[in-house]
C-alpha positions in Angstrom: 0.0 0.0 0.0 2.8 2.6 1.1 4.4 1.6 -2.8 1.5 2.3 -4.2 1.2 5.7 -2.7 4.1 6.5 -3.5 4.2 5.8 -7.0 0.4 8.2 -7.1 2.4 11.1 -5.4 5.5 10.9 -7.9 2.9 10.8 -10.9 1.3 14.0 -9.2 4.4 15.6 -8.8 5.9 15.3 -12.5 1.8 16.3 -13.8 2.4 19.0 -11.4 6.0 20.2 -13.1 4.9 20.3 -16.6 1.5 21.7 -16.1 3.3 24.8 -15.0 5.8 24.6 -18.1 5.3 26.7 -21.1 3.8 25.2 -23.7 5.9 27.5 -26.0 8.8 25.9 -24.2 7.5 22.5 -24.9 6.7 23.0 -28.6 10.4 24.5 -29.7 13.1 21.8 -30.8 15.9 21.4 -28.5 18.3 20.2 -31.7 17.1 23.7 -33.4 19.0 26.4 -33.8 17.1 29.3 -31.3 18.1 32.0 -33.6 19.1 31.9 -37.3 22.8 34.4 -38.2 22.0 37.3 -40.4 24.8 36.1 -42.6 22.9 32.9 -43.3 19.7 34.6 -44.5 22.1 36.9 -46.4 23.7 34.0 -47.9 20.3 32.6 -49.0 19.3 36.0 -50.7 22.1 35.7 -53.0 21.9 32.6 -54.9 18.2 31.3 -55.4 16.9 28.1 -54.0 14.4 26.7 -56.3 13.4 24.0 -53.1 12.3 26.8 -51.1 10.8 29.4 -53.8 13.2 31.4 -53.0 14.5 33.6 -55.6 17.8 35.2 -54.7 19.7 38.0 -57.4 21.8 34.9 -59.1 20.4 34.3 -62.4 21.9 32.1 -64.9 23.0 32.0 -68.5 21.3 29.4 -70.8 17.9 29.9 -69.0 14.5 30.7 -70.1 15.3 34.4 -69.8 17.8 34.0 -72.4 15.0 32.6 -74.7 13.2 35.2 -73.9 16.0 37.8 -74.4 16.1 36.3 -78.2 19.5 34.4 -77.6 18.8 31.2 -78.5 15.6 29.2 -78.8 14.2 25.7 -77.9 13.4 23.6 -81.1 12.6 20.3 -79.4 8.5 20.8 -77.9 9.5 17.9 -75.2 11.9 20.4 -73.6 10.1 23.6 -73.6 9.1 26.5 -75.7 9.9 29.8 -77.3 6.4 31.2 -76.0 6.4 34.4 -73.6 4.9 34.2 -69.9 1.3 34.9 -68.3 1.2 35.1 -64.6 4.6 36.7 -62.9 6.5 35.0 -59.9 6.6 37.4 -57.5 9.1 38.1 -54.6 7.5 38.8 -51.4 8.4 35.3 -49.7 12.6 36.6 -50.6 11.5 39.9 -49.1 9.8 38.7 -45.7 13.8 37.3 -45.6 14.8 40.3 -46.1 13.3 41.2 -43.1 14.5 38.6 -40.8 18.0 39.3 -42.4 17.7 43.0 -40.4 15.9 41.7 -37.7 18.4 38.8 -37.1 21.5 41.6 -37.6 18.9 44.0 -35.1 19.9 41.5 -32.2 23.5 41.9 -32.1 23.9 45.1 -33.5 22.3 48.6 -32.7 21.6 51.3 -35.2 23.3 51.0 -39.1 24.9 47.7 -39.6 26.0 45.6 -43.1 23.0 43.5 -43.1 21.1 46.7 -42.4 22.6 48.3 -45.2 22.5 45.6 -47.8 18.8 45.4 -46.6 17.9 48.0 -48.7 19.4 47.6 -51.5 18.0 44.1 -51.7 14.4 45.5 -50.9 14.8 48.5 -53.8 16.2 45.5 -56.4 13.6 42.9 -55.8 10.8 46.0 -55.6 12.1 46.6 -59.0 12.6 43.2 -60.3 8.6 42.8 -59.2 7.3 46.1 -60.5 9.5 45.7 -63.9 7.1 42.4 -64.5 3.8 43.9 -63.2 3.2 47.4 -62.4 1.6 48.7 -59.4 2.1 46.8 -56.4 1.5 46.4 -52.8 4.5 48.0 -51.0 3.8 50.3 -47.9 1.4 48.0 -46.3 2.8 44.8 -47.5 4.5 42.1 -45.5 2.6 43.0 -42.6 1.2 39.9 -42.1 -2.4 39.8 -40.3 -2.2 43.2 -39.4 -2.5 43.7 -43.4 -4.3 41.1 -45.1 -5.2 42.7 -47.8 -2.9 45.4 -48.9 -3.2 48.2 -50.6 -1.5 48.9 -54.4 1.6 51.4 -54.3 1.3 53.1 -57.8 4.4 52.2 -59.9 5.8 56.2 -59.5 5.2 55.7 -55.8 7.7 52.4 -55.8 10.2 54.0 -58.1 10.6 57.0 -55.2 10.9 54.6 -52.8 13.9 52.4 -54.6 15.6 55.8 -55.4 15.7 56.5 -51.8 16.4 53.2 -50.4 19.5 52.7 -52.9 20.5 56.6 -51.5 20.6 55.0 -47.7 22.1 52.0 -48.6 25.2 53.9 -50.1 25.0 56.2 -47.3 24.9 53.6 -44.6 28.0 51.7 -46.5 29.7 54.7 -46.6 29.3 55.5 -43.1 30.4 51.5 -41.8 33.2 51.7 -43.6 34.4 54.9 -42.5 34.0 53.7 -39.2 35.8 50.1 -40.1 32.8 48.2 -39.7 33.4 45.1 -41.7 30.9 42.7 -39.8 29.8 41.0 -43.0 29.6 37.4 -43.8 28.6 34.8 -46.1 29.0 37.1 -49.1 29.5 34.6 -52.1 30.0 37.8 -54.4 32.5 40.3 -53.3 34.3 38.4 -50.0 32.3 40.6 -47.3 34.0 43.9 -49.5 31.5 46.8 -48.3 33.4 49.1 -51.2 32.3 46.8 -53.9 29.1 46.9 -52.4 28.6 50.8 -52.6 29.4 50.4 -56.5 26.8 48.0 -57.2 24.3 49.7 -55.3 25.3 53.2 -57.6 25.8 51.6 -60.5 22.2 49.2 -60.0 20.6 53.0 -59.4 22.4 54.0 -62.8 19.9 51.0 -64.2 17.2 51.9 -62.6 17.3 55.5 -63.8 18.0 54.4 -67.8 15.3 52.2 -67.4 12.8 55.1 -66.8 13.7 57.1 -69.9 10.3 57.8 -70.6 10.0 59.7 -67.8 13.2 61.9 -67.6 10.7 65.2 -67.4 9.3 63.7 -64.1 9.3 66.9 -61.2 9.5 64.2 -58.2 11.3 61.3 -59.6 14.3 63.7 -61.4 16.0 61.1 -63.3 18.4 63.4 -65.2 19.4 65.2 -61.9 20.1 61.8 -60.0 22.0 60.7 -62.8 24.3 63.7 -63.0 24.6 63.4 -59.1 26.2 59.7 -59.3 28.7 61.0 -62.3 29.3 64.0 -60.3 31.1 62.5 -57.4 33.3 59.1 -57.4 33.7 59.0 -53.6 30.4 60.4 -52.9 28.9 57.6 -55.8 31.4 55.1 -56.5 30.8 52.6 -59.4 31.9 50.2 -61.7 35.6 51.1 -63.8 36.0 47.8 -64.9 34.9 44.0 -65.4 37.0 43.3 -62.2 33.9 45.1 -60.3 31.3 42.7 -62.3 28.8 41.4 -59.9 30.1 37.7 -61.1 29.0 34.4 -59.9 31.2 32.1 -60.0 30.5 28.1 -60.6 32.6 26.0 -58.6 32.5 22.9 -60.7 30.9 20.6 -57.6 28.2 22.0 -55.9 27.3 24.8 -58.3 27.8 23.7 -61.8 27.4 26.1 -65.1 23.9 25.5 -66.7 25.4 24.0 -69.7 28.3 21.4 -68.9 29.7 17.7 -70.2 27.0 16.3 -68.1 23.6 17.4 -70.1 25.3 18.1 -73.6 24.5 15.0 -74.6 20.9 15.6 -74.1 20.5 19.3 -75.0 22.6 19.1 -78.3 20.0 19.3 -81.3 17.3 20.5 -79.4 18.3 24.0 -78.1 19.5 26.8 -81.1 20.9 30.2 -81.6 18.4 32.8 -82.2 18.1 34.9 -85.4 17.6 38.1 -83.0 21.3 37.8 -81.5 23.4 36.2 -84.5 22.2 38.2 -87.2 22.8 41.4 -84.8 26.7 40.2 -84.8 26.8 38.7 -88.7 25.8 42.4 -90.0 28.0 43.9 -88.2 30.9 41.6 -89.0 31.3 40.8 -85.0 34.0 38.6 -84.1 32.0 37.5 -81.1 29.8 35.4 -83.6 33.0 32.6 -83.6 32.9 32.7 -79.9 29.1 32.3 -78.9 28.2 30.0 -82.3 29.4 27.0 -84.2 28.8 27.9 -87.8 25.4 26.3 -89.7 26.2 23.1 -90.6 24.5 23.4 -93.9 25.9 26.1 -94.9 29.5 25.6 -94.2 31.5 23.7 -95.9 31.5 20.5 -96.6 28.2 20.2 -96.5 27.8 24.0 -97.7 30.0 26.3 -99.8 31.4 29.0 -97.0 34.4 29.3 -95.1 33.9 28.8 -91.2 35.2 32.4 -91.2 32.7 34.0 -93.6 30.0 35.4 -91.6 27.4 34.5 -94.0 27.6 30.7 -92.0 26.5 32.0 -89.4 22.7 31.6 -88.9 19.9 32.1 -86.0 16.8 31.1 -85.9 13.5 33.5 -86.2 12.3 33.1 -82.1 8.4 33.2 -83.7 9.3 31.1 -86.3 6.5 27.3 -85.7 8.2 24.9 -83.3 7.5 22.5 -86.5 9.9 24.6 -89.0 12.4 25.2 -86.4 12.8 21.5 -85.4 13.2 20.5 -89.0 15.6 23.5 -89.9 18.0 23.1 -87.0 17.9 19.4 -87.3 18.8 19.8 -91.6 21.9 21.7 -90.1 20.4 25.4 -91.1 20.7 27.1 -87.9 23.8 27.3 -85.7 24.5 26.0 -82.7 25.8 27.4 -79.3 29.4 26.9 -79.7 29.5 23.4 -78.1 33.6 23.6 -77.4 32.8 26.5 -75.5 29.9 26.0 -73.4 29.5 22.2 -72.6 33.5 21.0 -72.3 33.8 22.2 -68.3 31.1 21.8 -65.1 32.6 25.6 -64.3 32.2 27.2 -67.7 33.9 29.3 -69.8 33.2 32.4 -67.9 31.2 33.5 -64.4 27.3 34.4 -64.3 27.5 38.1 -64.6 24.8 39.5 -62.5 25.4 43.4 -62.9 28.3 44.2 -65.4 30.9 47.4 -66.2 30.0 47.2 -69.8 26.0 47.7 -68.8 27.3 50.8 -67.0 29.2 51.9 -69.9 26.1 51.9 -72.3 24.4 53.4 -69.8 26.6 56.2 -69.4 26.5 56.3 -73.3 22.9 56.7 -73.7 22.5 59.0 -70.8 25.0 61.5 -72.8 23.5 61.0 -75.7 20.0 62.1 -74.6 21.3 65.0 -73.2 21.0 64.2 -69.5 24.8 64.7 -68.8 27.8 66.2 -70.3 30.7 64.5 -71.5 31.8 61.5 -74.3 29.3 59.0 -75.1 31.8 57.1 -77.8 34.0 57.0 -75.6 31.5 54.9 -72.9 30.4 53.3 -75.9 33.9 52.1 -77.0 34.6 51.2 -73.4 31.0 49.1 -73.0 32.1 47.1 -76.6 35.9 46.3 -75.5 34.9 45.7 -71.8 31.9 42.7 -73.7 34.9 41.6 -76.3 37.4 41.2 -73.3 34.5 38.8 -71.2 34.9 36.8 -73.7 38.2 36.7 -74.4 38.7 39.1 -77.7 41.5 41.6 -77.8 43.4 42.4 -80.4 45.9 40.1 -81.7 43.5 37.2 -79.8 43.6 33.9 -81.5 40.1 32.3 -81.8 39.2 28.5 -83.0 36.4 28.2 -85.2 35.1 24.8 -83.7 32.2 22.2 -85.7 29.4 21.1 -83.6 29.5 17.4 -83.5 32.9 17.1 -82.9 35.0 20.1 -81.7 37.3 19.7 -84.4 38.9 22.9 -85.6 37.7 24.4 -88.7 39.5 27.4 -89.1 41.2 29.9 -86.7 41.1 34.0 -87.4 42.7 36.5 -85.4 40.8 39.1 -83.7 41.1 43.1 -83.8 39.0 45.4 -81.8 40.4 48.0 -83.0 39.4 47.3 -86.6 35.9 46.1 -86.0 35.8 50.1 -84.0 36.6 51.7 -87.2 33.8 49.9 -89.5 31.5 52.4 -90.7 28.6 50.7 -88.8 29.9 50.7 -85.7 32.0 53.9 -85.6 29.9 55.9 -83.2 27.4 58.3 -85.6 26.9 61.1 -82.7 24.9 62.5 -80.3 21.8 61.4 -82.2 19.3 58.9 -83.4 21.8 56.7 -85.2 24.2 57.5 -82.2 21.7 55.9 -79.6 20.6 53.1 -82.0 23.9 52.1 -82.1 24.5 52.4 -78.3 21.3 49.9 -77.4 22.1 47.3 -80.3 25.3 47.0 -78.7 24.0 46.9 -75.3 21.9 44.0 -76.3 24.7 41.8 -78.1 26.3 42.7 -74.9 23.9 41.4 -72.7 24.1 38.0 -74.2 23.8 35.3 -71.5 23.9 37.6 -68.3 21.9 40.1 -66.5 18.6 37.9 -66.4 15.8 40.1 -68.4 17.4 42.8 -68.9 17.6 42.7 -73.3 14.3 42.1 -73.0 13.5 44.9 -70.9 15.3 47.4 -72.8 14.1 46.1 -75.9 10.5 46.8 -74.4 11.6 50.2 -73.5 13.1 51.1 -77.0 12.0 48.6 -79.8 15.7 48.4 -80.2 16.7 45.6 -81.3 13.0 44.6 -83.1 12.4 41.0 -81.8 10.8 38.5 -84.0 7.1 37.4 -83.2 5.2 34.6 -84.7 3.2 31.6 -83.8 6.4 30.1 -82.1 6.5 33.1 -79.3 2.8 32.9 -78.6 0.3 35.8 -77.6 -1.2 35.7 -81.0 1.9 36.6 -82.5 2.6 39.8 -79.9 5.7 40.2 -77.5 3.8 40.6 -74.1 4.4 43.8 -72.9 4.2 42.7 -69.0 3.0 39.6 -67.1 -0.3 39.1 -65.4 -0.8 39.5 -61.2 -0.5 35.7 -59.8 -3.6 34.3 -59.8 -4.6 34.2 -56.2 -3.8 38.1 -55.7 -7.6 38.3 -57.4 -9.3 35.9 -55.0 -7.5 37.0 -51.4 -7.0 40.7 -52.4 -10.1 41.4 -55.0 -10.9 44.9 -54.2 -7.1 46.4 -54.2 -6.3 44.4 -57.2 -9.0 45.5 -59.0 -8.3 49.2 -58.2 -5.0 48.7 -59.4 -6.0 47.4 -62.7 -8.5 50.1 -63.3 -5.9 53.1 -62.2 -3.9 51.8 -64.6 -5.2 50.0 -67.9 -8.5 51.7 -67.4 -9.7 48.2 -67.1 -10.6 45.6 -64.4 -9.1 42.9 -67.1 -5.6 42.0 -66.3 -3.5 41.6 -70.0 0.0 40.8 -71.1 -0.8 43.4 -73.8 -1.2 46.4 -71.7 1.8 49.0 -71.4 3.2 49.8 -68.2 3.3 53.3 -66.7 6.7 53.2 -66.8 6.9 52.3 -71.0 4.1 55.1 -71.5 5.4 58.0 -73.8 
């Protein structure tokens, strides 16, 4: 009997102990971490993480922005498309870690900190990278959770004042940590934790984001010609890019991270994936040496099979992006289009050159356009000579440069020509026509062949901005025939937030219809 009481009294006694626990305490993992580094999060918002839906600013060559761009095209149905988008993936999951990032960095540092800092630059580019696809969005009351559920639509002018002025802090607050030799960052897979290089892509990011609203360079609030000037003005004040060794570059280690195209999938991509007619006849009219770098010549059309030298421009040949998925399959497979240049691009797992993110020959056009509307003083050829040698150098032209004109099936060397900048500066086409139409049609079909394979959407978004180059449309793009001009809202923002997405669409398209047709604010004359 006195066992048995016992035992009743010891069950009472541990009932007693966990009734007064915390249930909070109860339910959190002891083998969890109890708070996550800021330099982890960080991590993650640099390189994406398709598991998670989680976006970060790495975006890779060979993807389906790059058919999108007019690079290359997909001939093989099985494997995809040449077709444009509908609904938009938008960022606000890689945001709400944005704010756990300075929330995280809040804990073990008061006031401005690196995390802090990078913060906003990261909120101004993926407020941009969303609003680029879209148009209005929610912004001031978004990621508030329940306290928000249904936010309300920033106008696309509104978000554009807002980036402007976070990219202004986030140079500021750089400037100011490193002044007072506060280094604290970590996990940087870009720059090594350098807070200088950091400051230059922030300005030189703005210097995109200010081009990109050309439309609107008579704007009273948003003063794009006066920011711009303000950046050129002052290299400590706004330091940028001088040269590819500032690139925002990621680089594929061979292991973990390999480049898209490699020894392991050319075996299944070859045949079904060629150039497009968009990018290689840009570079064949020109006479552009960077057509024996990026392409194998058309196998049809070169000898033996065809009657031109591997070094005759005329062998090189893209396909039309709208052109029917039937044509282009049987084209490319009779050996009528080229290839990418298969030595090049499949014979390493680390690829013949990093993913550029943000690059110094961007700036360069950038500058060169800028000058050439008028918004700034000083030499646009010489930007625009910089922006062509800086593209020629990525990919390993100089003068005096040796480069192998390779088959497709079998890397075998057809012919090799040596390369000169200097000449291909001098050609009447591409000797720099002035401060004028011609000039600035000269300065954005550059920028596009220089955009090849990096910088995610951004040919496609000047090309939207411009018309420059014209992009082919047919039944093989989609969209009865019509480049979209944007992408539709995701289709749940019009069940969960009816009323504020509705309001947006009205406000803007004068229409409670959402269409890939419709022209941003932004692209409005």
């Amino acid at each position: 009997m006195k066992k048995i009481l016992n035992y009743i009294l010891l069950l009472l006694a541990l009932t007693g102990f966990y009734g007064c626990r915390d249930f909070e305490e109860l339910a959190k993992n002891p083998n969890g971490p109890a708070d996550v580094p800021p330099s982890l999060i960080f991590r993650g918002l640099l390189v994406s993480d398709p598991d998670n839906d989680f976006p970060g600013l790495k975006e890779d060559p060979w993807s389906l922005d790059h058919r999108r761009n007019q690079f290359w095209c997909c001939n093989y149905n099985y494997y995809g498309t040449n077709e444009y988008w509908t609904n938009a993936e938008l960022d606000f999951t890689t945001l709400k870690n944005v704010l756990k990032m300075e929330e995280a960095a809040a804990k073990t540092a008061e006031g401005v900190n690196p995390y802090s800092a990078l913060g906003k630059f990261f909120k101004a580019y993926y407020f941009v990278r969303m609003t680029q696809k879209v148009g209005d969005l929610p912004m001031t009351d978004a990621l508030k959770g329940l306290e928000s559920p249904a936010p309300a639509y920033n106008t696309q002018k509104e978000i554009y004042l807002q980036v402007l002025t976070w990219l202004d802090e986030a140079n500021a607050d750089l400037k100011l940590l490193i002044s007072q030799g506060n280094i604290s960052l970590s996990g940087d897979i870009f720059y090594n934790n350098d807070l200088e290089k950091w400051r230059k892509v922030v300005n030189t990011f703005k210097l995109r984001v200010l081009i990109s609203l050309s439309k609107k360079e008579d704007d009273a609030e948003l003063k794009i010609k006066t920011r711009f000037a303000e950046v050129l003005a002052s290299a400590s004040e706004f330091p940028v890019f001088v040269g590819n060794e500032d690139n925002m570059n990621y680089v594929y280690n061979g292991s973990t991270q390999l480049y898209p195209t490699n020894p392991g999938n050319r075996g299944f991509d070859k045949g079904r994936y060629n150039m497009a007619q968009t990018y290689v006849k840009g570079l064949t009219d020109l006479e552009d040496p960077r057509v024996f770098v990026a392409c194998n010549p058309a196998k049809a059309l070169v000898k033996p099979q065809g009657v031109l030298e591997a070094d005759d421009f005329g062998a090189y040949a893209g396909a039309p992006s709208g052109e029917s998925l039937d044509d282009m399959t049987s084209k490319a497979g009779e050996g009528f289009y080229s290839y990418a240049n298969q030595k090049r691009y499949y014979t390493t797992f680390t690829g013949p050159e990093p993913g550029v993110q943000i690059s110094y020959w961007e700036l360069c056009f950038n500058i060169a356009e800028a000058i050439n509307r008028g918004w700034v003083a000083g030499n646009a050829d010489t930007f625009y000579q910089n922006g062509i040698k800086a593209s020629m150098a990525s990919m390993g032209i100089t003068d005096g440069a040796q480069i192998a004109i390779t088959e497709s099936d079998n890397d075998d060397v057809l012919k090799t020509v040596t390369a000169s900048v200097t000449d291909y500066l001098a050609k009447p086409a591409v000797a720099y026509a002035g401060n004028n139409a011609d000039g600035l049609t000269q300065i954005l079909t550059q920028k596009y062949l220089a955009f090849f394979q990096n910088s995610g959407l951004e040919a496609y978004y000047n090309f939207r901005r411009t018309g420059i180059p014209a992009f082919h449309s047919g039944p093989g793009t989609g969209n009865t025939n019509i480049i979209p001009k944007r992408w539709l809202y995701p289709t749940d923002e019009g069940f969960y937030n009816a009323d504020n997405y509705k309001s947006a669409l009205v406000r803007q398209f004068n229409s409670d219809v959402d269409d890939v047709d419709y022209v941003l604010w932004m692209n409005e004359d």
